[in-house]
BAZAFI-392025 format. One line per field, with one value per residue (C-alpha): residue in one letter; chain; x, y, z. Coordinates in steps of 0.001 Angstrom, whole numbers. Layout:
residues N
rest: A;...
kette: A;...
X: X;...
Y: Y;...
Z: Z;...
END
This chain:
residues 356
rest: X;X;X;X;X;X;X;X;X;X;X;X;X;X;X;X;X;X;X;X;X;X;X;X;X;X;X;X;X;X;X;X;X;X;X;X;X;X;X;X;X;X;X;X;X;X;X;X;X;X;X;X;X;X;X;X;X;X;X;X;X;X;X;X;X;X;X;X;X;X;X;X;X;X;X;X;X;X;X;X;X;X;X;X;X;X;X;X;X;X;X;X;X;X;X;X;X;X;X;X;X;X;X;X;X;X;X;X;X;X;X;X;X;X;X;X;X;X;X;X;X;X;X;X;X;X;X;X;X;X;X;X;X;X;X;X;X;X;X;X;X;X;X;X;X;X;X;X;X;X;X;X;X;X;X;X;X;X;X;X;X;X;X;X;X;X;X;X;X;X;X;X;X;X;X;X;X;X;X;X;X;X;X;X;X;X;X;X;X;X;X;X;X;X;X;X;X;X;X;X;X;X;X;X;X;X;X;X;X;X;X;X;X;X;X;X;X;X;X;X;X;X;X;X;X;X;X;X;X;X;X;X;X;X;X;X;X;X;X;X;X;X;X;X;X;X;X;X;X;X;X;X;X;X;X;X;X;X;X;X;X;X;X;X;X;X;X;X;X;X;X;X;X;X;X;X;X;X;X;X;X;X;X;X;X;X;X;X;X;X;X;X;X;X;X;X;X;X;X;X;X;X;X;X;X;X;X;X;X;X;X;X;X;X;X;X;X;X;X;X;X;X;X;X;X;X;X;X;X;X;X;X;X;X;X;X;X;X;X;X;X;X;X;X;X;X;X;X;X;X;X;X;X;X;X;X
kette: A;A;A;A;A;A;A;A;A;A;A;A;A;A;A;A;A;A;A;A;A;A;A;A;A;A;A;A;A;A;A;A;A;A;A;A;A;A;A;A;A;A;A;A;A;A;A;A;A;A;A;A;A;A;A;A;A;A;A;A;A;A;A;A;A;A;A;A;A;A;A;A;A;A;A;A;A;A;A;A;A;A;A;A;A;A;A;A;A;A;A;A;A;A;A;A;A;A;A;A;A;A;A;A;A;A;A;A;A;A;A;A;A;A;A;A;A;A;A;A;A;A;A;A;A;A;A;A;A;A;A;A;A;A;A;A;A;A;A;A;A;A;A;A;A;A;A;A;A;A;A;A;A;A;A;A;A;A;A;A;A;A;A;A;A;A;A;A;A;A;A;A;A;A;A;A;A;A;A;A;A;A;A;A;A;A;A;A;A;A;A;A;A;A;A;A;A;A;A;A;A;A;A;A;A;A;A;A;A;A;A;A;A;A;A;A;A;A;A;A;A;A;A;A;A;A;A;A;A;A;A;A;A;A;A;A;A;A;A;A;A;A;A;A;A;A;A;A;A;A;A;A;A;A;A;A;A;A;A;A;A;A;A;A;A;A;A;A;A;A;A;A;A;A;A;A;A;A;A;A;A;A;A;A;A;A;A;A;A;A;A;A;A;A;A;A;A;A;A;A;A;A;A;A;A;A;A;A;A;A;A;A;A;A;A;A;A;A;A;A;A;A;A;A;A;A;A;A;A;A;A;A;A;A;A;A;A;A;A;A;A;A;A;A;A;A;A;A;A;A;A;A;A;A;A;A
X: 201196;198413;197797;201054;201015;197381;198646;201857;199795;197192;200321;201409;198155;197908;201508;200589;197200;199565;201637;199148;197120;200069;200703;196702;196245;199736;198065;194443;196038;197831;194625;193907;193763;192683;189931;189758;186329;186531;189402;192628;193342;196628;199046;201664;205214;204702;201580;201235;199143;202213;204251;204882;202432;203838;200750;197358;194486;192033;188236;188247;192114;193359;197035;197850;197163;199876;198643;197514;199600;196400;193848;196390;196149;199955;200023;202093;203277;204282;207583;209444;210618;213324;212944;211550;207807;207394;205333;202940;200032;196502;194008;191091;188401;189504;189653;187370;189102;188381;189254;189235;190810;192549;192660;196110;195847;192722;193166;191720;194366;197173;197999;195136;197733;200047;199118;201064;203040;200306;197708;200797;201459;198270;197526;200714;199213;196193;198403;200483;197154;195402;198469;198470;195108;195567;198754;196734;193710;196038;197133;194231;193173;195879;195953;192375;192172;195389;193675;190265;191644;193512;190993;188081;188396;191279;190941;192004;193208;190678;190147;188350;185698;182522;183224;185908;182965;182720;187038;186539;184281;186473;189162;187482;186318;190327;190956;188467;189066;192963;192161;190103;192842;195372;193438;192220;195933;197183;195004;195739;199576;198715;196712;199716;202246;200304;199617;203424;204333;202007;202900;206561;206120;204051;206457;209071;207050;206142;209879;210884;208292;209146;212602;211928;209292;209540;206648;204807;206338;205256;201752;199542;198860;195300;195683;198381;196022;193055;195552;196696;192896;191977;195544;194264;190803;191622;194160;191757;189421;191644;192859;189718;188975;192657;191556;188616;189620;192844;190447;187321;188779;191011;187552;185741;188351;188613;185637;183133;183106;182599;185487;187976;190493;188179;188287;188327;185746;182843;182688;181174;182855;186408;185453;183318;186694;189047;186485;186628;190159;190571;187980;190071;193199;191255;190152;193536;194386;191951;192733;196688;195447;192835;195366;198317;196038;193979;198241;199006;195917;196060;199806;199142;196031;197929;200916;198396;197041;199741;201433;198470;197671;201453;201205;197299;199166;202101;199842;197414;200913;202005;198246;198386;202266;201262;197791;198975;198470;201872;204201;205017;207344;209073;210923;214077;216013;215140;216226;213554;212629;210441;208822;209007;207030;207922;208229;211677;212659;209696;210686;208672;210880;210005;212573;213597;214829;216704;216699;217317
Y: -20881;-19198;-17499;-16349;-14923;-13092;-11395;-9967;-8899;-6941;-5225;-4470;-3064;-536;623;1633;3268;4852;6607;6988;9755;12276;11891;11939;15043;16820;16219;17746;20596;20871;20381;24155;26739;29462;30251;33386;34871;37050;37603;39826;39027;40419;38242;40566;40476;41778;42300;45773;47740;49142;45861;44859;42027;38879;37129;37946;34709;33579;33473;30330;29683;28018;28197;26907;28376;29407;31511;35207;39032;41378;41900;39385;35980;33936;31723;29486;30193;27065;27533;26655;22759;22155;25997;27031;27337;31210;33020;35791;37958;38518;39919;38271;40197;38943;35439;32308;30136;26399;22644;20729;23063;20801;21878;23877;25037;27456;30758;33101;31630;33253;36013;35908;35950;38623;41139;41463;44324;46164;45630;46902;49697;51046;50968;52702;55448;55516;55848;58756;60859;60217;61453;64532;65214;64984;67137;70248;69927;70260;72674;74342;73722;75048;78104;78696;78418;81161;83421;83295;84066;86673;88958;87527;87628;90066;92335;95876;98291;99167;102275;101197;99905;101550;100605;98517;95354;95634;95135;92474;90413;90650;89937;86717;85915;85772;84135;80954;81706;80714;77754;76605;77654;75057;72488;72855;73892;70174;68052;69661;69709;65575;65377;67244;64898;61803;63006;63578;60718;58777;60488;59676;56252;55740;57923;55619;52603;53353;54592;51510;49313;51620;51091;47545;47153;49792;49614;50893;54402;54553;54475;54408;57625;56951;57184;59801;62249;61429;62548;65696;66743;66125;67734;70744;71253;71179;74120;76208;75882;76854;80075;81058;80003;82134;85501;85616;85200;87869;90369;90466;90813;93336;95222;94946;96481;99290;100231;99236;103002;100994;99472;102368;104513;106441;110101;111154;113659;111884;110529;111770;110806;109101;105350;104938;106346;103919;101380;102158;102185;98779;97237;98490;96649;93521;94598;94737;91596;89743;91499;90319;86575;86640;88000;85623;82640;83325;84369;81003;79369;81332;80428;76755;76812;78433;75991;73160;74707;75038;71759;70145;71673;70982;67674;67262;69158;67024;63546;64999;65353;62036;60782;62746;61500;58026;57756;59983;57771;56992;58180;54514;53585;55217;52397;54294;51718;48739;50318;52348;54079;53371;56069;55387;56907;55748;56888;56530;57670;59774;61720;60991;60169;60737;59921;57435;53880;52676;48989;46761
Z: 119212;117490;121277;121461;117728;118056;121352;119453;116605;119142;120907;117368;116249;119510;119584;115642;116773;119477;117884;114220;116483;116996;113276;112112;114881;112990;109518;110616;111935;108704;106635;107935;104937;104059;100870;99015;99244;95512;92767;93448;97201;97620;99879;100913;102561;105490;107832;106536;103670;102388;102087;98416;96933;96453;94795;94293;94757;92512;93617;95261;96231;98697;100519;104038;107178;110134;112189;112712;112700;113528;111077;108978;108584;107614;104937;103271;99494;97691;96074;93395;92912;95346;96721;100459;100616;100904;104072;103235;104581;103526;105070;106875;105685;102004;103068;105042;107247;105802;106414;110089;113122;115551;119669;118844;115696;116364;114508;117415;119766;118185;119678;122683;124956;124198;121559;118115;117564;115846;119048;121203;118885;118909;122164;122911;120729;122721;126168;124565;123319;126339;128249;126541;126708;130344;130810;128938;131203;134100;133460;132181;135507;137643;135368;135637;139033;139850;137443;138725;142130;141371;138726;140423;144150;144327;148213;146851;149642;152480;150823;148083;150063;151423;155536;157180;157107;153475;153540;155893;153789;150992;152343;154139;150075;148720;151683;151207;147248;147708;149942;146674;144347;146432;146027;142589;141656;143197;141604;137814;138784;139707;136661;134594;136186;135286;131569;131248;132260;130448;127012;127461;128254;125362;123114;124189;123273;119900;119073;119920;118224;115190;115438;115640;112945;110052;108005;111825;111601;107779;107104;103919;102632;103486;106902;107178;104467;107684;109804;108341;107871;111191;112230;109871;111592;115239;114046;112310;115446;118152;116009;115296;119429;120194;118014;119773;123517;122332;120001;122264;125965;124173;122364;125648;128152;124802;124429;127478;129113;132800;132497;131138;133199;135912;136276;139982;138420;137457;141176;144124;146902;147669;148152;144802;142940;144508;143988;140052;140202;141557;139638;136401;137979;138016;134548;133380;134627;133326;129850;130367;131078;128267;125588;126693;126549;123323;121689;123054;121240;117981;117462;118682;116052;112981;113333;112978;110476;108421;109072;108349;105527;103973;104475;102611;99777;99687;99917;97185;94850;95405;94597;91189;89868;91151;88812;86312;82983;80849;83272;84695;81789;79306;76806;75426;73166;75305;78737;80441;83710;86473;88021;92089;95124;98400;101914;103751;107114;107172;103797;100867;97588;93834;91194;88516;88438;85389;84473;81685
END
């Protein structure tokens, strides 16, 4: 009898150590927090910099771990009795991962799979910039190459040439120039095609993602004032590149005397004249491709320029009303106005909020 009772009392004992693991394993994983390294780490809405602040931790604080958004960490907010726990985001450079990490519950798996939305986002930027850098130097390079063959390696007429060998071997130059210019002129049409097609895809991605996730196609004025700035000075650098191309093929075709309109006077015999005269074709050509390129860049430059410069004006205002002292609050009679400055759609509103 007391056989029979100790064996029911083992089977007891390893069914409960059975099914006590699961549970202990769930309660480690659990145990994971979060500490906050100094005073004033903000926990915030949503994964974002722009998100409103829902708490801000003590030196020292703790709140539970769930998982990882980007350069976030998720955390759990304990609530109010008999309200939800609330879920929040603070950032892991603010914070120390402590308490026991089970097999599942390791931070750095989150998200090593697929990438958040921010990863995704981002990279989509990268695919859309890199496209675009590689439509403009195909067609740089197509364009470069047509030109150069034509100002370059232009045959004139057979008269402008000293014998009929002279004719020959310029002809036979255009000739192996244009076999170059084919080839050169495929692969930047290839390289335009592949740069085009990578910028819309990527366009299309991050309109979507934006669509999707707000807060992405609004960020802090930080980054959009780096932006703008950097926007500013590539502008100012291809106008200044765009006057120069325009202003000094147009000064050197004006005022280079080899170059100018030849007078069949100042020539001895027939050839050397015709010779002048076609080399001043080429000349003029050249100027044309020089002066529609450098237009191009100047106007490209200048609207940078501009642009950028509107929107470092616009971001400096907004940094002024926002830390301009006493202009938060204004108590009237127990109801007062807020002063707001947010971003919304892409516009940037200022006004008043009334409240009691």
């Amino acid at each position: 009898m007391k056989l029979k009772h100790g064996l029911v009392g083992a089977c007891i004992m390893v069914l409960g150590v059975s099914f006590a693991a699961p549970a202990l394993g769930h309660g480690l994983a659990s145990a994971q927090q979060i500490r906050a390294l100094g005073s004033g780490a903000a926990v915030r809405l949503d994964p974002s910099d722009s998100s409103p602040v829902i708490a801000n931790l003590a030196a020292g604080a703790t709140l539970d771990w769930i998982g990882e958004s980007g350069p976030y960490h998720i955390v759990s907010i304990p609530g109010q009795p008999g309200e939800d726990d609330l879920i929040g985001y603070v950032l892991a450079s603010e914070v120390e991962i402590v308490g026991n990490v089970s097999a599942g519950a390791q931070p750095s798996a989150t998200g090593s799979v697929i990438p958040d939305i921010h990863a995704q986002y981002e990279r989509s930027q990268a695919r859309r910039s890199a496209g675009l850098k590689r439509s403009f130097w195909g067609g740089t390079l197509a364009i470069a190459a047509l030109a150069t063959t034509q100002v370059v390696f232009a045959a004139g007429d057979e008269d402008a040439y000293a014998d009929s060998a002279s004719h020959q071997a310029a002809v036979d130059r255009h000739s192996t120039a244009a076999t170059a210019r084919n080839v050169l002129m495929l692969s930047g049409a290839g390289l335009l095609a592949w740069g085009a097609a990578d910028y819309l895809l990527g366009s299309r991605d991050i309109e979507t993602m934006e669509g999707e996730l707000s807060t992405l196609a609004d960020p802090a004025l930080d980054v959009q004032y780096r932006d703008a700035s950097a926007r500013r000075g590539s502008g100012k650098r291809r106008f200044t590149w765009g006057a120069i191309m325009a202003g000094g093929s147009y000064a050197t075709v004006k005022w280079l005397p080899w170059l100018g309109v030849p007078d069949r006077a100042d020539y001895d015999t027939e050839w050397e004249y015709l010779s002048a005269v076609h080399r001043r074709d080429r000349t003029e050509t050249a100027n044309r491709w020089f002066i529609g390129v450098g237009s191009v860049l100047g106007v490209w430059g200048a609207l940078d320029w501009v642009l950028g410069s509107r929107k470092m004006s616009e971001i400096e205002a907004i940094s002024r009303v926002s830390a301009a002292p006493g202009q938060r609050r204004i108590p009237v009679a127990g109801v007062g106005p807020d002063l707001f400055v947010r971003r919304a759609l892409g516009r940037t509103e200022i006004g008043l909020a009334w409240s009691r």
